[in-house]
C-alpha positions as CSV (number, residue, x, y, z in Angstrom):
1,X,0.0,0.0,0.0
2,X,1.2,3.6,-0.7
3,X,2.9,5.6,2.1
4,X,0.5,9.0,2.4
5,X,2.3,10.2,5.3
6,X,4.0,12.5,3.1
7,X,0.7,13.6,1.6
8,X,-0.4,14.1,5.1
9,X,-0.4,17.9,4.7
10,X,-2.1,17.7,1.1
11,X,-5.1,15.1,3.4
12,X,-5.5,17.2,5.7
13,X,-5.9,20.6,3.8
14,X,-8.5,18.4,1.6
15,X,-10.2,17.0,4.2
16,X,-10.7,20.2,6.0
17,X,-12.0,21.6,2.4
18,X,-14.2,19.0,2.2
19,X,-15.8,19.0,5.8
20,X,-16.5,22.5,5.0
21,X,-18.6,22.1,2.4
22,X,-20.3,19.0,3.8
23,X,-20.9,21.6,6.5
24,X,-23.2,24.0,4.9
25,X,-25.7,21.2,4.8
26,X,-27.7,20.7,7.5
27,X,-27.7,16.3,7.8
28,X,-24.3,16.7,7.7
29,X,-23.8,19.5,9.9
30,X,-26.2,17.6,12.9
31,X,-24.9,14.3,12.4
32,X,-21.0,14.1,11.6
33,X,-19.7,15.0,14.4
34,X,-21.0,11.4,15.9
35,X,-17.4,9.9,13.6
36,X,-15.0,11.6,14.6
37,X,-13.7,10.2,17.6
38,X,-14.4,6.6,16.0
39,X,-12.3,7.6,13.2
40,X,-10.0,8.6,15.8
41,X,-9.7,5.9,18.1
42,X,-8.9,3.7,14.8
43,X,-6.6,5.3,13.6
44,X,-4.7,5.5,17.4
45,X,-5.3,2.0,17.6
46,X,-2.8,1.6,14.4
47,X,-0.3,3.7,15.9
48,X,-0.1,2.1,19.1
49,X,0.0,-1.3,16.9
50,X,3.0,0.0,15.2
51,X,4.6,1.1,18.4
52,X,7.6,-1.1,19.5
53,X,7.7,-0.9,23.0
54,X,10.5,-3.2,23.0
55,X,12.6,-0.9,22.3
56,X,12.4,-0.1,26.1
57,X,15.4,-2.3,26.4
58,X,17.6,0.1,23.7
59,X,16.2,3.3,25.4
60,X,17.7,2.0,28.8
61,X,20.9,1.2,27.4
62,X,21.3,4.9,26.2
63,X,20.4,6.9,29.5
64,X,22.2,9.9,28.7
65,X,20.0,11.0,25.5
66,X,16.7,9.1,27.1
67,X,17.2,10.9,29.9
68,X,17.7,14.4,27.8
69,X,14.4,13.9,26.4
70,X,12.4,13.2,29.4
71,X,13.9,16.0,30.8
72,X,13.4,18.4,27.8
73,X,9.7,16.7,26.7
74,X,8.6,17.1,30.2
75,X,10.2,19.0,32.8
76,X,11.5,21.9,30.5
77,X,8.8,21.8,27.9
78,X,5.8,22.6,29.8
79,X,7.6,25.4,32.1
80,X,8.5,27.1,28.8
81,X,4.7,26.6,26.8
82,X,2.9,27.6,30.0
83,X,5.2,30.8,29.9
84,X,4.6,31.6,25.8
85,X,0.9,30.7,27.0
86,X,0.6,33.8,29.7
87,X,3.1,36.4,27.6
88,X,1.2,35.9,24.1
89,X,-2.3,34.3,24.7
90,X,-4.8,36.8,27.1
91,X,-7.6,34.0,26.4
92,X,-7.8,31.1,29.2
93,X,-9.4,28.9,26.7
94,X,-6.7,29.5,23.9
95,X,-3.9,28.8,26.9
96,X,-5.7,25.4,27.9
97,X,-5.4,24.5,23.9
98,X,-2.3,25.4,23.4
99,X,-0.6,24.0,26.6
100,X,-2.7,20.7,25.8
101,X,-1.2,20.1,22.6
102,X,2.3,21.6,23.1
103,X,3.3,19.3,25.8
104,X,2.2,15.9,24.0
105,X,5.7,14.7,22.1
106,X,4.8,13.2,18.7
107,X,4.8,9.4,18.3
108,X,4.9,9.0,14.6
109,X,5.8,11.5,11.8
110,X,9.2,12.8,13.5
111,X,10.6,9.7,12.5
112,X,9.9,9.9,9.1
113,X,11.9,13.5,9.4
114,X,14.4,11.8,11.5
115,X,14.9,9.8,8.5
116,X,15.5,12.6,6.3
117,X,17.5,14.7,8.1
118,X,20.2,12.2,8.5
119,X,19.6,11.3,11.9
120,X,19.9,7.9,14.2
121,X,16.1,6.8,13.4
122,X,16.8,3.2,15.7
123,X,18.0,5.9,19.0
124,X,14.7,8.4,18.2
125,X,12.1,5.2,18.0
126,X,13.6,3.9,21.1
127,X,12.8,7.1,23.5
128,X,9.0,6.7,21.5
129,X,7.6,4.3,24.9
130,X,8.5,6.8,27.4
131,X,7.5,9.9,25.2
132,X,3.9,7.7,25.0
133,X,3.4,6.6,28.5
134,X,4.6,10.1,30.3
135,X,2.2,12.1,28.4
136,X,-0.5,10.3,28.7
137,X,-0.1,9.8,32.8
138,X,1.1,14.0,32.8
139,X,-1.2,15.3,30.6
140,X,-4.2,15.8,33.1
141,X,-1.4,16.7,35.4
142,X,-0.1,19.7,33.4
143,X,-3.3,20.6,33.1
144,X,-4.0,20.8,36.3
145,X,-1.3,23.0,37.1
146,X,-1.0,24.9,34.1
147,X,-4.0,25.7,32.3
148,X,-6.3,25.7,35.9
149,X,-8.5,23.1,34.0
150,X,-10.3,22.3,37.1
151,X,-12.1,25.2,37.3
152,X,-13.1,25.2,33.0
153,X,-14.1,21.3,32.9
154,X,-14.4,18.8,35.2
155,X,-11.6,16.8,35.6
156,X,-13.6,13.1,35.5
157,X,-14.5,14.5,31.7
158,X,-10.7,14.5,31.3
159,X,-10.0,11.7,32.5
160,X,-12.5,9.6,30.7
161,X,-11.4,11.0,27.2
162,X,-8.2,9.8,28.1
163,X,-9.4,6.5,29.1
164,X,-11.4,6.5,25.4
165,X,-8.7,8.0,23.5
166,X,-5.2,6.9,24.7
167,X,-5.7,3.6,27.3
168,X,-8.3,1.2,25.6
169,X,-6.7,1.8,21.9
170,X,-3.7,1.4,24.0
171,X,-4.3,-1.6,25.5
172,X,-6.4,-3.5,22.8
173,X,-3.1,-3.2,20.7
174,X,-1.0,-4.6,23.1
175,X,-3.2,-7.7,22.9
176,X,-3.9,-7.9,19.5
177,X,0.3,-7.6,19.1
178,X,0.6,-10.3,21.8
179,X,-1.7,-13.0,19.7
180,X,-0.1,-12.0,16.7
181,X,3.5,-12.9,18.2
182,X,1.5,-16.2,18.9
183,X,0.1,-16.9,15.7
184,X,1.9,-19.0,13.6
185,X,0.3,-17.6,10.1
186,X,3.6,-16.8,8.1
187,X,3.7,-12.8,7.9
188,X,0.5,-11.6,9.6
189,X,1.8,-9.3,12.0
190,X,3.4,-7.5,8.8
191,X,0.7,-7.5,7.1
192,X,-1.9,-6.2,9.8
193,X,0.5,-3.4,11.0
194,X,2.1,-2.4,7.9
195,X,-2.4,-1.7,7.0
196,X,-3.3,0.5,9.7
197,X,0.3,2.1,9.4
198,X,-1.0,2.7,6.1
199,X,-4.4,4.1,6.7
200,X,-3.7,5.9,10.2
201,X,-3.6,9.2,7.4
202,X,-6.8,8.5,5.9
203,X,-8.2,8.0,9.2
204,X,-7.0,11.3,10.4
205,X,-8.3,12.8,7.6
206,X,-11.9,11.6,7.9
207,X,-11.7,12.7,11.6
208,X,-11.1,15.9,10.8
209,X,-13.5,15.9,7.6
210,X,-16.0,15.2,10.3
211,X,-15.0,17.6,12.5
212,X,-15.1,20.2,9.8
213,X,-18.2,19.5,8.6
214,X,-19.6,19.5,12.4
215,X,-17.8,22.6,13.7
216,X,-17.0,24.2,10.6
217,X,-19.0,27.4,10.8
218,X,-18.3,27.9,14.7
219,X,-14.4,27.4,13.4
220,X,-14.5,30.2,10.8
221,X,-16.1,32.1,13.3
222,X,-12.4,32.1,14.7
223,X,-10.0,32.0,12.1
224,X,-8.3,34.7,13.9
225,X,-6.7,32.1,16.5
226,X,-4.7,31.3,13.6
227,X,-2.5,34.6,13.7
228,X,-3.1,34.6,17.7
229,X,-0.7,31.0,17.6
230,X,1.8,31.6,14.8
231,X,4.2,34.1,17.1
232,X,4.2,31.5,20.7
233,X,4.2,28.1,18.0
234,X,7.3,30.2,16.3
235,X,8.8,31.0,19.7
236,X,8.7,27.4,20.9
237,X,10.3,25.9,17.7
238,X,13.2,28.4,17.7
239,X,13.7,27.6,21.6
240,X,14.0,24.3,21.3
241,X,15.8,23.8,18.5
242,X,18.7,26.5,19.9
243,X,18.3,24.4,23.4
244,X,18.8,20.7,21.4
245,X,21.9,22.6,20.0
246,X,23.5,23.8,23.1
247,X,22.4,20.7,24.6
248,X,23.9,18.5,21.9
249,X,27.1,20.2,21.9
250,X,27.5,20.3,25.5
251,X,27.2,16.5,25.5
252,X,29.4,16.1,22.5
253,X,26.2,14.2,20.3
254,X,27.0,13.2,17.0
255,X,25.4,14.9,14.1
256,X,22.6,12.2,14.2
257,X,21.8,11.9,17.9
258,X,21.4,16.1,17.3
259,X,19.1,16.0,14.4
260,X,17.5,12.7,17.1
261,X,17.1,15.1,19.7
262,X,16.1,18.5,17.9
263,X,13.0,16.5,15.8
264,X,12.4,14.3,19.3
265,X,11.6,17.7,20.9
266,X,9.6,19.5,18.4
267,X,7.6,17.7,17.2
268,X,3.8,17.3,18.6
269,X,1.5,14.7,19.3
270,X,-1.8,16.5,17.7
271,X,-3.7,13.6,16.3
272,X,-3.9,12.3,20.3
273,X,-4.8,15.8,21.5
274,X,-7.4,16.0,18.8
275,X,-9.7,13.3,20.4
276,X,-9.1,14.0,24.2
277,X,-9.9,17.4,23.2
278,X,-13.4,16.6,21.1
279,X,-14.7,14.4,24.5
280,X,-13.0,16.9,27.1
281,X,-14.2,20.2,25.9
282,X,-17.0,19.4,23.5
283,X,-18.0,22.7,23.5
284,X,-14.9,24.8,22.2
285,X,-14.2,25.0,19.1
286,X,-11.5,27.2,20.0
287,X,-9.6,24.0,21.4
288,X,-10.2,22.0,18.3
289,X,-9.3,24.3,16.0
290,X,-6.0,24.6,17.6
291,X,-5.5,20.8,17.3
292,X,-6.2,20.8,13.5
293,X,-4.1,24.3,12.6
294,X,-1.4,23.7,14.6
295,X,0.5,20.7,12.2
296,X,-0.8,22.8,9.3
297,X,1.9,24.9,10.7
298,X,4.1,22.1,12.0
299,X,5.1,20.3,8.9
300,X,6.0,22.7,6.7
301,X,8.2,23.8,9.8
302,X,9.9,20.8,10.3
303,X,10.4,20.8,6.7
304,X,12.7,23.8,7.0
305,X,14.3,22.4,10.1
306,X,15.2,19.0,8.1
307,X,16.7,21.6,5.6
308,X,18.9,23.6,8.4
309,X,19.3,20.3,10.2
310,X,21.3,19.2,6.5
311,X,23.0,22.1,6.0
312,X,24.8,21.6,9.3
313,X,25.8,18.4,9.0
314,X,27.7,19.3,5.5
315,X,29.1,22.4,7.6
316,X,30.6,20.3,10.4
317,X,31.7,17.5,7.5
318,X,33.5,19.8,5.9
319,X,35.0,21.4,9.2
320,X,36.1,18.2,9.8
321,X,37.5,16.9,6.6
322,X,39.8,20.5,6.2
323,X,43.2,20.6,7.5
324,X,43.7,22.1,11.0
């Protein structure tokens, strides 16, 4: 099956299209939004599926750049998004969305970036476990502190997404792996994950066609969040990406545990977000939106940081092939 995670953009622009003009009729309008968390929670399921949380063992072996990450996905991360969140966003329900989706590490695309940038792809997938299981046991936690969510929502709402979203897909892929390993059908755990590996895009993009055609006109009602985001989502990239330098130099990192590191940090988790965010705060749009615009703005970004990410390593191969 074709790889459309690097159509993912082109998707989701067309699905949003799409759910837009589904949108303006009524049948679609009352009824659509009833898929998207379905479509969601399949398409989580196939990520989780895909997931090797064996690599447990190869993150363990490797504590000095685990133990970077966790300490710059979740410790440093959410001080510095909950500051961008007071200095640039005056709207409490912008801050929840924004913190909510900026400290949630992505667990699938930054290794197809990894990949082109050059970098150690096997050391990025093996710190993938922890980034999964520490957001979803912190996330009600930094929002909690953070975003005061216990006075917008009630926090059982929270915790029940999470439960719908991240811990039953979760868990029924951990057993649906484990039978597989038993099977004794030549090639069927290939061929199941390498399917929902390939249809975890389309799935996304139904969601959000869904959620387009649902919430469409109470999203274009605030289009301006998009300009509100673009200056703290700017700010956060260029932070990181100086603080993986610095932190990468000061460790003395190869060029591929840096371009690891910088794309292990960055990137963000927004499919997740999406669906704990539809069952937590049905009733903002605001939130959601944020969810869907933000990799809108992501991947081309990480585009350009694969690009800088290049150019560096043919600056420090060339400093060290020239004679001292």
């Amino acid at each position: 099956m074709v790889n459309l995670e690097k159509y993912q953009i082109v998707i989701m622009l067309a699905a949003m299209g799409i759910g837009l003009g589904l949108g303006q009729f009524s049948i679609f309008e009352d009824n659509a939004g009833s898929f998207v968390t379905p479509f969601l929670f399949i398409m989580l399921f196939g990520a989780f599926l895909n997931i090797p949380l064996g690599e447990y063992k190869n993150a363990l072996k490797n504590v000095k750049f685990s133990s970077t990450v966790v300490l710059i996905n979740f410790i440093w991360t959410p001080i510095l998004v909950w500051g961008l969140a007071s200095i640039f966003l005056d709207n409490p329900i912008m801050q929840i969305g924004f913190i909510m989706l900026m400290v949630t590490p992505c667990t699938d695309w930054y290794l197809v970036f990894t990949a082109n940038a050059k970098g150690n792809v096997p050391l990025s997938a093996s710190v993938l476990p922890f980034n999964l299981i520490l957001q979803v046991i912190l996330l009600p936690v930094f929002l909690f502190l953070f975003a005061g969510v216990n006075g917008t929502v009630d926090m059982s709402d929270l915790l029940k997404s999470i439960m719908i979203m991240l811990v039953i897909p979760f868990t029924l892929a951990q057993i649906v792996k484990y039978f597989m390993n038993r099977s004794k059908r030549e090639g069927l755990k290939e061929k199941v994950t390498g399917a929902f590996s390939s249809s975890g895009t389309i799935f996304l993009g139904l969601a959000i066609m869904a959620m387009f055609a649902a919430k469409g006109n109470d999203l274009l009602e605030n289009i301006d969040v998009v300009l509100l985001l673009l200056v703290p989502i700017a700010a956060f990239y260029v932070i990181n990406f100086v603080l993986a330098q610095l932190v990468s130099r000061k460790f003395r990192y190869s060029y591929a545990d840096t371009a690891s590191l910088t794309l292990t940090t960055i990137a963000k988790n927004s499919p997740m977000t999406l669906g704990i965010a539809l069952i937590a705060f049905p009733d903002q749009p605001i939130i959601h939106l944020i969810m869907v615009i933000e990799p809108l703005i992501e991947l081309p970004v990480m585009v350009c940081i694969t690009r800088i990410l290049l150019y560096m390593k043919k600056r420090r191969e060339a400093a060290e092939a020239s004679p001292t």
